[in-house]
Backbone as JSON, one array per atom type, in Angstrom:
{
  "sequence": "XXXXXXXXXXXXXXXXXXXXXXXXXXXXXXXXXXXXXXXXXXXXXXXXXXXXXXXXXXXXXXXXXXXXXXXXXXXXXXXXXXXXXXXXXXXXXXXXXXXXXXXXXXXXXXXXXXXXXXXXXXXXXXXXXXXXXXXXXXXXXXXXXXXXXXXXXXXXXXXXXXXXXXXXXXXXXXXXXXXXXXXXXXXXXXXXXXXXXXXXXXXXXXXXXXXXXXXXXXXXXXXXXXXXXXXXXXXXXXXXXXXXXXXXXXXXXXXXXXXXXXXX",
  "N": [[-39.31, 17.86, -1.87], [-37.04, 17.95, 0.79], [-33.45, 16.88, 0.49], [-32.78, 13.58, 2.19], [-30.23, 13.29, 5.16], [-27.43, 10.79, 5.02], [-28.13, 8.34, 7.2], [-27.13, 6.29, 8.25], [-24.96, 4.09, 10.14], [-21.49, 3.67, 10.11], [-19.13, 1.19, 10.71], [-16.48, 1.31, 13.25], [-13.13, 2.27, 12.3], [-14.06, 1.55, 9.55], [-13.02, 2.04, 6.0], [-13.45, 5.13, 4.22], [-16.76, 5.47, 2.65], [-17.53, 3.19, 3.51], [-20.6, 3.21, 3.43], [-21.38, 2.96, 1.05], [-20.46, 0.44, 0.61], [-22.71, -0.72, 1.6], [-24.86, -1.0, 0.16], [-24.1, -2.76, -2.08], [-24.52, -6.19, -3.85], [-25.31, -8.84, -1.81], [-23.6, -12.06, -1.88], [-25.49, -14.85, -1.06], [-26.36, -16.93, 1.88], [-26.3, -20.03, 1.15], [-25.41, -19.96, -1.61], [-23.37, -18.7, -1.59], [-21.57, -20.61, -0.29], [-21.6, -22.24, -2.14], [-20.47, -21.09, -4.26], [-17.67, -20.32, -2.49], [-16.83, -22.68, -2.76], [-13.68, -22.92, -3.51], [-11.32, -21.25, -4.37], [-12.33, -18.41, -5.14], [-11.06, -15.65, -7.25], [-12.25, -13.31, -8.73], [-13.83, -11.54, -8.37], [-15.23, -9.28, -5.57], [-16.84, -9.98, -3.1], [-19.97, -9.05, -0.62], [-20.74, -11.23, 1.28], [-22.81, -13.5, 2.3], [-22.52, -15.66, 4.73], [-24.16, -19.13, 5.75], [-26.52, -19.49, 8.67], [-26.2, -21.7, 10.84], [-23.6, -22.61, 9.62], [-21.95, -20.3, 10.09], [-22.06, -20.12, 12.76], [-21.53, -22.49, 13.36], [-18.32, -22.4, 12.81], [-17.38, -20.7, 14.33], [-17.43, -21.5, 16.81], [-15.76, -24.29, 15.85], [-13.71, -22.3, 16.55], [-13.9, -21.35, 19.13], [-13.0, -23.65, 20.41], [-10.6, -24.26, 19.28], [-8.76, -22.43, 20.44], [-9.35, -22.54, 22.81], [-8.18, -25.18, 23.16], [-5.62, -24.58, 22.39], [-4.5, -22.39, 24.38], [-3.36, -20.28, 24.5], [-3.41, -17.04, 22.98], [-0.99, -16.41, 21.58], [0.2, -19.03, 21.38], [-2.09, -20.06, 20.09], [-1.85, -18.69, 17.23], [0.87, -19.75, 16.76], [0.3, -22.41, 16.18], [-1.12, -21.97, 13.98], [0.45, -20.69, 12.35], [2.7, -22.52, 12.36], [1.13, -24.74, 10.72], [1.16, -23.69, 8.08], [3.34, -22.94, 7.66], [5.35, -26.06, 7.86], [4.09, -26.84, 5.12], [4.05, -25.39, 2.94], [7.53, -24.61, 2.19], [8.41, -23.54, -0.07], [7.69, -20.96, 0.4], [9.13, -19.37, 2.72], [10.39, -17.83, 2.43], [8.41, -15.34, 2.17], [7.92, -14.61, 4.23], [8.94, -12.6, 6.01], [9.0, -11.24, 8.73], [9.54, -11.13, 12.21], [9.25, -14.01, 13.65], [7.62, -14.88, 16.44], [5.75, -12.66, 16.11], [4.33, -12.43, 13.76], [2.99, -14.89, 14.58], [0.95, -13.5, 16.58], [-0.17, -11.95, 14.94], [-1.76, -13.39, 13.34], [-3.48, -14.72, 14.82], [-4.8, -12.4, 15.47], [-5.81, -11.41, 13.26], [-7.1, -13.86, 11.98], [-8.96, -13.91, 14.54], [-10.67, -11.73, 14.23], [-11.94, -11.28, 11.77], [-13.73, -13.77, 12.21], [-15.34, -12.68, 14.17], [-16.99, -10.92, 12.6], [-18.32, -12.63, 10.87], [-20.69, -13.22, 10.58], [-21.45, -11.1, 9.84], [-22.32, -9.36, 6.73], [-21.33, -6.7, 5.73], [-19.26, -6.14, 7.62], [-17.77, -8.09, 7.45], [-16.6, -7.57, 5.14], [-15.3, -5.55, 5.21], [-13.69, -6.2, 6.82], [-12.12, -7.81, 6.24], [-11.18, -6.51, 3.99], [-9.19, -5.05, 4.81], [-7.32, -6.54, 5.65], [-6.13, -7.68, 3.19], [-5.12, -5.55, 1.82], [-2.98, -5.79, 3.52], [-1.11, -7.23, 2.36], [-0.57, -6.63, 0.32], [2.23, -6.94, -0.9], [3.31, -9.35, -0.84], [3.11, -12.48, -2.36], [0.6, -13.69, -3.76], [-1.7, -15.96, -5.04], [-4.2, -18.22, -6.51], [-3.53, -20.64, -6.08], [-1.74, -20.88, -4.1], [-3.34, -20.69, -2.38], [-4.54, -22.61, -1.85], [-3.1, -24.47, -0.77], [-2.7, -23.04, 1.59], [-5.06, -23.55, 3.18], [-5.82, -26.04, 2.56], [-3.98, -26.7, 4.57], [-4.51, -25.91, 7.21], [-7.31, -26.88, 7.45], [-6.76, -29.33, 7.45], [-4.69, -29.12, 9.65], [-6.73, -28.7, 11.91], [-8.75, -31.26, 11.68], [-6.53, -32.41, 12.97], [-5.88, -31.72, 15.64], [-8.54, -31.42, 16.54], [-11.39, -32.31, 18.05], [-13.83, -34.87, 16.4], [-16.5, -33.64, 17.24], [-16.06, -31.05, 17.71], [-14.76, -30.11, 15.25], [-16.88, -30.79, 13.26], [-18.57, -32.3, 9.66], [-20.03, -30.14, 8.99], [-18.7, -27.53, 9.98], [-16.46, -28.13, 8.74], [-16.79, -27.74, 5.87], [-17.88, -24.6, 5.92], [-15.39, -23.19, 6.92], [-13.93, -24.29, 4.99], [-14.76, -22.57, 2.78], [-14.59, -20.42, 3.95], [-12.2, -20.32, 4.1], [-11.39, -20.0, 1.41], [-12.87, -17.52, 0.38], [-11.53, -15.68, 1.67], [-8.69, -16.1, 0.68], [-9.41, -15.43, -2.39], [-10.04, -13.08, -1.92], [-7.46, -11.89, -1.13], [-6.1, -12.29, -3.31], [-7.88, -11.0, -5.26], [-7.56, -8.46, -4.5], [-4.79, -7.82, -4.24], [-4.2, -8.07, -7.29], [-5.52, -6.28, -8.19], [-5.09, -3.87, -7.24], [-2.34, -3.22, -6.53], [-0.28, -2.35, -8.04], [-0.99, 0.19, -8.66], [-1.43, 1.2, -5.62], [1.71, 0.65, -5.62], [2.84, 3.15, -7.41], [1.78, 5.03, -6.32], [3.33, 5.32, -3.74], [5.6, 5.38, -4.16], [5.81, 7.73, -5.49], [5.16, 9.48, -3.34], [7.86, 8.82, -1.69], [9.29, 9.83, -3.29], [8.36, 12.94, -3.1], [9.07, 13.08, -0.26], [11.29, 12.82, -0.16], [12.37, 14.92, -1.39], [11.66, 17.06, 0.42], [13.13, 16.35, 2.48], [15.55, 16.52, 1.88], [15.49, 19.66, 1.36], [14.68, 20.34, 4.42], [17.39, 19.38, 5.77], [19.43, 21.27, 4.7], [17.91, 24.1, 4.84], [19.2, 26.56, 3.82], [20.02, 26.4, 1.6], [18.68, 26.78, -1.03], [18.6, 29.63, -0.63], [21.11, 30.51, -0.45], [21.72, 29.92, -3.25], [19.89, 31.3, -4.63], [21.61, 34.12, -3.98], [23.95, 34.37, -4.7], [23.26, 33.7, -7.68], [22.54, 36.81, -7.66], [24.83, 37.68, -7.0], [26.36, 37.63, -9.22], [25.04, 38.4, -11.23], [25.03, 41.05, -10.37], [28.14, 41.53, -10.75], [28.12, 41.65, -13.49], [26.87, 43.73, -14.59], [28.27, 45.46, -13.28], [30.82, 44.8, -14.71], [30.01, 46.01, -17.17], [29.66, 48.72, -17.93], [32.13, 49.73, -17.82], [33.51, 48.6, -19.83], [32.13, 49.85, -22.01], [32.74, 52.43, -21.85], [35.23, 52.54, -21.92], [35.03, 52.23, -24.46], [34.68, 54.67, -25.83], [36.47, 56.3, -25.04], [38.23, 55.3, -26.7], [37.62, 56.21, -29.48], [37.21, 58.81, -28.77], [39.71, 59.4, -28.47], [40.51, 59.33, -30.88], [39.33, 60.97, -32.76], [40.3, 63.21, -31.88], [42.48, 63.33, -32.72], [45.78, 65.38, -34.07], [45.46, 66.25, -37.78], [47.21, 64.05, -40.22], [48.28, 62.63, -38.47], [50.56, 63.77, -37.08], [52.55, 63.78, -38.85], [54.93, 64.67, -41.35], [53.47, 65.75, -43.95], [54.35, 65.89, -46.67], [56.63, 64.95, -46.59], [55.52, 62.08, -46.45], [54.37, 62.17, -49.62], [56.69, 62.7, -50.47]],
  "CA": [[-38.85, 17.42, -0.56], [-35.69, 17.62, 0.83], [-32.89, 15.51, 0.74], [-32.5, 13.38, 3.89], [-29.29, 13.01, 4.88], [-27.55, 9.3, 5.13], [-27.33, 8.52, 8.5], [-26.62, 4.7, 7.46], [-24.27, 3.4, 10.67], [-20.43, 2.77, 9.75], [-18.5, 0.87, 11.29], [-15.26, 2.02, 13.21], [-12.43, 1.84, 11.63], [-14.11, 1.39, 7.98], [-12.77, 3.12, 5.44], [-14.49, 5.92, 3.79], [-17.12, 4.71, 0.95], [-18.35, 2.13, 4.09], [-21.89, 3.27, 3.18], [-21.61, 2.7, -0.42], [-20.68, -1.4, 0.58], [-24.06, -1.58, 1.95], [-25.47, -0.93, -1.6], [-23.58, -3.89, -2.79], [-25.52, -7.37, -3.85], [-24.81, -10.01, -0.94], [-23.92, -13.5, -2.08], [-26.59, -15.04, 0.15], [-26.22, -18.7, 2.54], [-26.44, -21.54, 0.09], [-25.03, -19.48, -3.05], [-22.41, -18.56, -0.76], [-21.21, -22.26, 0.19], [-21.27, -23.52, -3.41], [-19.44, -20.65, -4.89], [-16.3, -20.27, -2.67], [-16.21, -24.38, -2.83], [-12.91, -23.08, -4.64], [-10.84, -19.92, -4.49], [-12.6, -17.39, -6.54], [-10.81, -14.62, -7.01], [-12.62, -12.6, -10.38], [-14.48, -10.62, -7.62], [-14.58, -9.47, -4.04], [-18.18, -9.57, -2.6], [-20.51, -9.02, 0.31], [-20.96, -12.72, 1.73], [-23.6, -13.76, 3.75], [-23.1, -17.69, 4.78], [-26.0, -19.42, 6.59], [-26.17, -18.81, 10.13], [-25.54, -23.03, 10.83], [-22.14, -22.37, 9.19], [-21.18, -19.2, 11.19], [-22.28, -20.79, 14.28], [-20.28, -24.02, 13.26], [-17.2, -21.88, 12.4], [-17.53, -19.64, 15.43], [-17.28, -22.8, 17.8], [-14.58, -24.37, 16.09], [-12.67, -21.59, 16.92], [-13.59, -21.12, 20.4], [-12.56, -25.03, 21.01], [-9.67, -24.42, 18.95], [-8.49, -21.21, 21.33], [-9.29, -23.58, 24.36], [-7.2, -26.88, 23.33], [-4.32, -23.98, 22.54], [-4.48, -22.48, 25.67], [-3.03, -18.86, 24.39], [-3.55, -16.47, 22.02], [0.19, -16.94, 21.34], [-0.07, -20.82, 21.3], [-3.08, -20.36, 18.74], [-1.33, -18.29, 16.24], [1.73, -20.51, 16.33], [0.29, -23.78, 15.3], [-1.84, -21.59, 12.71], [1.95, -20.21, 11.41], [3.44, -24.0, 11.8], [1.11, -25.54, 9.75], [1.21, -22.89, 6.89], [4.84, -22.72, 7.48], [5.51, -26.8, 7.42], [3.46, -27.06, 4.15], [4.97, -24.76, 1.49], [8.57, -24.35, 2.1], [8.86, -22.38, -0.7], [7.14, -19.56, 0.54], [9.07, -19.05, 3.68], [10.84, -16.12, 2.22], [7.69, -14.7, 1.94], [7.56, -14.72, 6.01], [10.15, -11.47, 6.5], [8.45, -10.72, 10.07], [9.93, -12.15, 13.19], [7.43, -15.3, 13.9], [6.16, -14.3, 17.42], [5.06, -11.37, 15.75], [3.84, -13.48, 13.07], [1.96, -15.59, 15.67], [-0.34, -13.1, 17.07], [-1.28, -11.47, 13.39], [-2.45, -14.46, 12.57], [-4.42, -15.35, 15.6], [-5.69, -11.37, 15.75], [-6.42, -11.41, 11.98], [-8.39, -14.7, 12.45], [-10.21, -13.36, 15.41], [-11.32, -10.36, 13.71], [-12.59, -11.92, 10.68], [-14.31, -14.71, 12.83], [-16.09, -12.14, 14.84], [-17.63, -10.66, 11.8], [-18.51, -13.93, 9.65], [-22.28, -13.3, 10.65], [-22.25, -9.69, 9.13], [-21.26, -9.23, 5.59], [-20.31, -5.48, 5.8], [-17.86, -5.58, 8.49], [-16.31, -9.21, 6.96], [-15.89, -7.5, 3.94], [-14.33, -4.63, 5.41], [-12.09, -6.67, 7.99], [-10.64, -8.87, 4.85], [-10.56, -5.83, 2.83], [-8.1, -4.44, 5.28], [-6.21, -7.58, 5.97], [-5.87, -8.11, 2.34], [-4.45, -4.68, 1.5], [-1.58, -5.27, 4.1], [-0.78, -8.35, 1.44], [-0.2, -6.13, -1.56], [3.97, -7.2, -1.31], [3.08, -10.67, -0.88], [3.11, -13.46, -3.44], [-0.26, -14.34, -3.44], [-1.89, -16.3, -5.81], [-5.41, -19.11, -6.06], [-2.27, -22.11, -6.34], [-0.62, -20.79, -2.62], [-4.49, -19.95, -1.4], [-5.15, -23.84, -1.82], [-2.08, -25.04, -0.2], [-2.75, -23.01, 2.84], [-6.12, -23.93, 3.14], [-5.86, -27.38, 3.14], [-2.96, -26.91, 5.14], [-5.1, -25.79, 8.09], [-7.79, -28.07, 7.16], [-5.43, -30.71, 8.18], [-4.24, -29.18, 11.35], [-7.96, -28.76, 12.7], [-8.69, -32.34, 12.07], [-5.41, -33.29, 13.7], [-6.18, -31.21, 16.84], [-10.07, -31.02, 17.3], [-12.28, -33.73, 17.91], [-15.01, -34.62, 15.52], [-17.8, -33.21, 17.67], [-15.78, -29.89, 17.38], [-14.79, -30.2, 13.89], [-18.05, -31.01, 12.56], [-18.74, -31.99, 8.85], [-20.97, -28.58, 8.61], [-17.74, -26.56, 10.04], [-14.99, -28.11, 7.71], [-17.62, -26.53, 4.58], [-17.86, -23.68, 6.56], [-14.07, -23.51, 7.06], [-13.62, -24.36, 3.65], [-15.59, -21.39, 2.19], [-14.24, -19.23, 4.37], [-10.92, -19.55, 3.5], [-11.58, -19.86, -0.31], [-12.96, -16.14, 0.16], [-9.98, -14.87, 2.36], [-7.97, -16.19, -0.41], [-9.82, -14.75, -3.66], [-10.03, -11.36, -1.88], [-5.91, -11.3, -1.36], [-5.73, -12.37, -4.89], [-7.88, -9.91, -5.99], [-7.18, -6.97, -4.18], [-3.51, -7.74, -4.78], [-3.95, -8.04, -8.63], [-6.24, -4.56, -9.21], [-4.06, -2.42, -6.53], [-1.05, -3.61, -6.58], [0.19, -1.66, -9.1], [-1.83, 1.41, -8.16], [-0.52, 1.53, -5.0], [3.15, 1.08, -5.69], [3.0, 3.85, -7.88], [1.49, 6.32, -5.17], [4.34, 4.9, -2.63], [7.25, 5.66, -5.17], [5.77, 9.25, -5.62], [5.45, 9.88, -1.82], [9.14, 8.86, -1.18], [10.08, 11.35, -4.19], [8.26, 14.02, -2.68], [9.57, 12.98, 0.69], [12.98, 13.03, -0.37], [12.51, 16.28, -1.71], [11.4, 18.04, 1.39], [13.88, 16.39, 3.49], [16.8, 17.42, 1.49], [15.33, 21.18, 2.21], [14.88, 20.12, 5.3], [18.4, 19.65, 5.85], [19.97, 22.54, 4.38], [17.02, 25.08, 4.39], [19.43, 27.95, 3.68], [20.51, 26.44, 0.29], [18.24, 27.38, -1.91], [18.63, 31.02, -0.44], [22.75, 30.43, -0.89], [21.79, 29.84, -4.71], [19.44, 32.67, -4.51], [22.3, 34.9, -3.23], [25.28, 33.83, -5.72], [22.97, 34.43, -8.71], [22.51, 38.05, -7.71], [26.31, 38.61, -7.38], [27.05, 37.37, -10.68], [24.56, 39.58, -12.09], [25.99, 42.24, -9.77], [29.33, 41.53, -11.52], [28.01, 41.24, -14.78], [26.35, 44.98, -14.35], [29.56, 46.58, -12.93], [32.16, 45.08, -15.89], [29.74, 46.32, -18.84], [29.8, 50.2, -17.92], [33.48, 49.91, -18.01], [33.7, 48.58, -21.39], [31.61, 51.23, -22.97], [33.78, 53.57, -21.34], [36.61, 52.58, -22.58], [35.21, 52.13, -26.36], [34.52, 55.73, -25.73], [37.76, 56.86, -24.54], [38.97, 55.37, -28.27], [36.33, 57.24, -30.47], [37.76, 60.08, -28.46], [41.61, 60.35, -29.11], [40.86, 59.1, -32.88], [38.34, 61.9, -33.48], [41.01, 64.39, -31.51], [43.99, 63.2, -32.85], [45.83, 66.49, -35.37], [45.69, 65.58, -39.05], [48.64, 63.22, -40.47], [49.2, 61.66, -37.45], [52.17, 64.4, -36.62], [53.39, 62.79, -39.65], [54.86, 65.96, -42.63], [52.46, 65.4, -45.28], [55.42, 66.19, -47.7], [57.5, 63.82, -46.22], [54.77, 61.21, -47.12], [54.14, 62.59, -51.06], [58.43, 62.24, -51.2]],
  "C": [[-37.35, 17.61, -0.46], [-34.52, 16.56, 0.9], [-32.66, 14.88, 1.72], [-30.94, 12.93, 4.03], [-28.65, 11.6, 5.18], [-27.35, 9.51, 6.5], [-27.14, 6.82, 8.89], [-25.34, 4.57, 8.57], [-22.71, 3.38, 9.89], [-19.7, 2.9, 10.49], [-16.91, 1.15, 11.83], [-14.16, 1.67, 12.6], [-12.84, 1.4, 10.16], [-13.58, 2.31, 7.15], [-14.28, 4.21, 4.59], [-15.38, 5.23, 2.66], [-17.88, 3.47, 1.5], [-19.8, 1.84, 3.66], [-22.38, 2.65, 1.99], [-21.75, 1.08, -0.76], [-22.26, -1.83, 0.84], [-25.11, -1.55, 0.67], [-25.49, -2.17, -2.42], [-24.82, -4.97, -2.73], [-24.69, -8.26, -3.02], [-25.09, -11.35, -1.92], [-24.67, -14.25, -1.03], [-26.27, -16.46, 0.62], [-25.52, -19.81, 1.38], [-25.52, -21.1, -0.94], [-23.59, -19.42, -2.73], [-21.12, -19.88, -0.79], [-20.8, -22.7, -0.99], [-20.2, -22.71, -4.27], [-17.81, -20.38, -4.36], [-16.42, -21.84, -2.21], [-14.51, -24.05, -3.17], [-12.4, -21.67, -4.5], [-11.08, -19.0, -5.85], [-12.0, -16.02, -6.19], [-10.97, -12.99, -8.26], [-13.3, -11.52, -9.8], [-14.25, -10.53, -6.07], [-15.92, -8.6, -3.6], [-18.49, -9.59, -1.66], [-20.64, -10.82, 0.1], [-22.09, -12.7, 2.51], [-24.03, -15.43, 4.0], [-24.29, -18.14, 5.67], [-25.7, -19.51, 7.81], [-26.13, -20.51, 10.92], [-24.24, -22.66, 10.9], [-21.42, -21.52, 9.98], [-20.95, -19.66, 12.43], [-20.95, -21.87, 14.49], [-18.36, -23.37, 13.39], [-16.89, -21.2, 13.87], [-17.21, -21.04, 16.63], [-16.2, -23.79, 17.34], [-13.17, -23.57, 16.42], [-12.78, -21.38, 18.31], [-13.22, -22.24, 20.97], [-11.16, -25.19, 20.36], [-8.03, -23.24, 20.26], [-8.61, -22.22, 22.64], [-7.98, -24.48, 24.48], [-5.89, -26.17, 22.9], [-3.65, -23.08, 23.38], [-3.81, -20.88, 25.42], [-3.4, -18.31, 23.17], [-2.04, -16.53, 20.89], [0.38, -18.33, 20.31], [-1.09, -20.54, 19.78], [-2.15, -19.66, 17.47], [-0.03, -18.82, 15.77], [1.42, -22.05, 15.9], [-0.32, -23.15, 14.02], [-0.26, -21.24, 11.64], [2.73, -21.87, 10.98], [2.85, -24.92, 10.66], [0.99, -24.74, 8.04], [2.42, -23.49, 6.87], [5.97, -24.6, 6.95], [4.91, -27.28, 5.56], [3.56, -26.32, 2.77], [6.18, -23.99, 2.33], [9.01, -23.28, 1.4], [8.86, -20.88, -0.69], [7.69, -19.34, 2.13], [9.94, -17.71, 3.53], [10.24, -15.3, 2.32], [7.0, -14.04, 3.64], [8.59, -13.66, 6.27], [10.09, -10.98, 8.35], [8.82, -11.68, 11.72], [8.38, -13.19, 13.32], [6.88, -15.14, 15.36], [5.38, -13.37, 16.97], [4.1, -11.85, 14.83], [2.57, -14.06, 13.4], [1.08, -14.86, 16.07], [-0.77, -12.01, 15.94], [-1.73, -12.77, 13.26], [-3.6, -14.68, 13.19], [-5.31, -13.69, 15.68], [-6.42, -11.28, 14.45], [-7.87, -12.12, 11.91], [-9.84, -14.33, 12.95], [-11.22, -12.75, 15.13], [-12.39, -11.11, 12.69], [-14.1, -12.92, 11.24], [-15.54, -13.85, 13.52], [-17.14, -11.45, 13.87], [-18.2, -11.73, 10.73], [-19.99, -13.98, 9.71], [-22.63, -11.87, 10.0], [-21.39, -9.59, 8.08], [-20.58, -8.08, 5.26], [-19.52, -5.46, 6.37], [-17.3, -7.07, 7.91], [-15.67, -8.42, 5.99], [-14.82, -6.08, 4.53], [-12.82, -4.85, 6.3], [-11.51, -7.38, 6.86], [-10.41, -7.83, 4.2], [-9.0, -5.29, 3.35], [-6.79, -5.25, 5.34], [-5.45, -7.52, 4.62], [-4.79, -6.88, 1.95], [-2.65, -4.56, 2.0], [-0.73, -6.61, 3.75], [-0.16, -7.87, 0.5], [1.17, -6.71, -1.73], [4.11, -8.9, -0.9], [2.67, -11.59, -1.96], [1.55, -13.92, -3.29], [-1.21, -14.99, -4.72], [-3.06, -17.82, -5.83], [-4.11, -20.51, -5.64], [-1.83, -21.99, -4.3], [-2.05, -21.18, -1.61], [-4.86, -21.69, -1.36], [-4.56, -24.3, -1.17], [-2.15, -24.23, 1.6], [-3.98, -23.5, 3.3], [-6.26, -25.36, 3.54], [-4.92, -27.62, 4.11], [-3.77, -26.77, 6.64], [-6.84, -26.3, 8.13], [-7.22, -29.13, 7.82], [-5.4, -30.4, 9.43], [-5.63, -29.37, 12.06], [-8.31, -29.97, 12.61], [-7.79, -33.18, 12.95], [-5.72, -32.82, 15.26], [-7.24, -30.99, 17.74], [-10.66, -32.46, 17.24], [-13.37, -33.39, 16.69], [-16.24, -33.93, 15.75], [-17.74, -31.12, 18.07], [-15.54, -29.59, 16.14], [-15.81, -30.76, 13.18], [-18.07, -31.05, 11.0], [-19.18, -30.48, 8.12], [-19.72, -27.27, 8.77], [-16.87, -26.45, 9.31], [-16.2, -27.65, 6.49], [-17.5, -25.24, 5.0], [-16.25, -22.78, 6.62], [-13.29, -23.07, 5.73], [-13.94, -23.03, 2.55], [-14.9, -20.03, 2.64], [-12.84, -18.7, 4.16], [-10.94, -19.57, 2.26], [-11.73, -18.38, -0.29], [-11.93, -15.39, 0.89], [-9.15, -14.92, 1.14], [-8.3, -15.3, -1.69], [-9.65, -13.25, -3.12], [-8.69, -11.2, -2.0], [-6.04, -11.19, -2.62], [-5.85, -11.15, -5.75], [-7.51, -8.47, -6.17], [-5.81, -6.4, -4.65], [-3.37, -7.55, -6.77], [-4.58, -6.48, -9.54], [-6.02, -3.75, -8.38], [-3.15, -2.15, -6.45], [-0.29, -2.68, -6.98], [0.19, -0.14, -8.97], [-1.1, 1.66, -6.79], [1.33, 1.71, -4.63], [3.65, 2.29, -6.14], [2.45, 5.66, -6.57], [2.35, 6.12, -4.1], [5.29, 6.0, -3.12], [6.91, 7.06, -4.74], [5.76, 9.72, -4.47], [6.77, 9.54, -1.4], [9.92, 9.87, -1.95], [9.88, 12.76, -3.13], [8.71, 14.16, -0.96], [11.11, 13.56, 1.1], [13.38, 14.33, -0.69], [12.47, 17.32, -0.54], [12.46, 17.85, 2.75], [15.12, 16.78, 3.48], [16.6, 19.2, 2.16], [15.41, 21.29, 3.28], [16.54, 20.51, 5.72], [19.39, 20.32, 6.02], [19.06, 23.82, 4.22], [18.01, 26.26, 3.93], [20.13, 27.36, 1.93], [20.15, 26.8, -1.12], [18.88, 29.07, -1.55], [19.71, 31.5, -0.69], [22.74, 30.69, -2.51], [21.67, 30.95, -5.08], [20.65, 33.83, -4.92], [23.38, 35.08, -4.81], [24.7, 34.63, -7.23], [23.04, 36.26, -8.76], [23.98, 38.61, -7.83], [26.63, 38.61, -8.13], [26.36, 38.73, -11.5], [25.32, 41.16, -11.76], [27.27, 42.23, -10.61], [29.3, 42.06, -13.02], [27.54, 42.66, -15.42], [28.19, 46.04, -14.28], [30.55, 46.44, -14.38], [31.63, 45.99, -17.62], [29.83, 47.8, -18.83], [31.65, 50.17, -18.32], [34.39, 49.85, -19.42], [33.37, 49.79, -22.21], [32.49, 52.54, -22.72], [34.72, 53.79, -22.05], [36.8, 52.62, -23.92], [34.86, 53.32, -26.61], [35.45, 56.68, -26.22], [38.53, 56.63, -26.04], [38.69, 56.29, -29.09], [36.59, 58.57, -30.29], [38.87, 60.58, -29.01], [41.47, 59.76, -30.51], [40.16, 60.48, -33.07], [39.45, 63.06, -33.1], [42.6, 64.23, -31.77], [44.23, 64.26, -34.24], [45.54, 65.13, -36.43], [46.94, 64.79, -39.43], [48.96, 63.01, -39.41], [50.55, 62.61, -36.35], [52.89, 63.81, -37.45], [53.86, 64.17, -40.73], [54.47, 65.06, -43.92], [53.86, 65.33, -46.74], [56.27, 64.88, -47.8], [56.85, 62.16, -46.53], [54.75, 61.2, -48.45], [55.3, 62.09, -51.77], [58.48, 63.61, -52.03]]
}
């Protein structure tokens, strides 16, 4: 038989290799829940939480988007309460903060919109996570934001929006946001700095040519005259060690000197 070819759906914007995620083993509902209790970051798997939880999660965010009244508004209390809650890491914030403000709330979104399908979560955190690599990230920071927005959603939602079932939900979900930075950051990190560096070498290289394109051809040029030079002075020599070999071989005997007059 022949081979059939895949024609396996992927999603826009996935990267290449999308097909190959659907291969992967899903952590399934329940298994889901109990393992990111806790920022694991030793792996970076298909998820699939229980469709309760999504639901739950999915609705505190559209009551959270309501009672903040912008997309703006939402991504700045999500930045304030990161941002009140580790100090230390506000170096780690280089990006003006409106700008700030609506990555956070588009990041969110994204993620949120996929939390019922585990191929496109994993591919929307994989992306998020990647544009982390120069970021400090680490399970210690991933706890501190976490509960940090934990906190704010109790401070801002009612209980009948914040639901026991959503803060698990919540909880899980950022445990695995977290473990994926971690991980992605700890087994690319490296890998990609090193393919940066070498693209600014070879950058640098082509823009110098750029620049001056006629300089190589200047070098070019120069060498040939030297050689040119180096051609013209050596005939001249031989010439001249010629021209010796000549008047010795044709010079009379004794010099024009009287042989007698030598003897005495």
């Amino acid at each position: 038989e022949e081979d059939q070819e895949d024609n396996s759906p992927v999603l826009p914007g996935a990267p290449e290799g999308a097909s190959d995620l659907e291969e992967e083993e899903v952590v399934e509902a329940d298994a889901a829940l109990e393992k990111y209790k806790e920022c694991f970051d030793q792996s970076f798997d298909k998820v699939e939480f229980p469709a309760d939880t999504v639901a739950a999660v999915q609705q505190t965010w559209q009551a959270f988007l309501a009672h903040a009244g912008s997309q703006e508004a939402a991504g700045e209390v999500l930045f304030n309460a990161w941002w009140e809650a580790a100090p230390s890491l506000h170096s780690a914030f280089v990006s003006p903060q409106k700008v700030l403000h609506l990555r956070l709330f588009l990041g969110f979104n994204a993620v949120i919109a996929t939390l019922g399908n585990p191929l496109a979560l994993k591919i929307e955190v994989e992306q998020i996570a990647f544009r982390h690599l120069n970021r400090p990230v680490k399970p210690a920071f991933v706890d501190i934001f976490r509960e940090a927005l934990l906190e704010m959603f109790e401070a801002e939602l009612t209980a009948a929006h914040f639901t026991a079932r959503a803060r698990v939900g919540w909880q899980a979900l950022l445990n695995y946001l977290g473990g994926a930075f971690c991980y992605v950051s700890r087994e690319y990190s490296g890998r990609v700095k090193i393919i940066l560096r070498s693209w600014r070498t070879a950058n640098n290289v082509a823009e110098e040519k750029e620049k001056d394109p006629d300089a190589e051809e200047e070098e070019e040029d120069e060498a040939d005259e030297e050689e040119k030079e180096e051609e013209a002075v050596t005939p001249v020599a031989k010439s001249s060690s010629k021209e010796e070999v000549t008047s010795e071989a044709g010079r009379p005997p004794g010099d024009g000197i009287n042989l007698k007059e030598r003897t005495g």
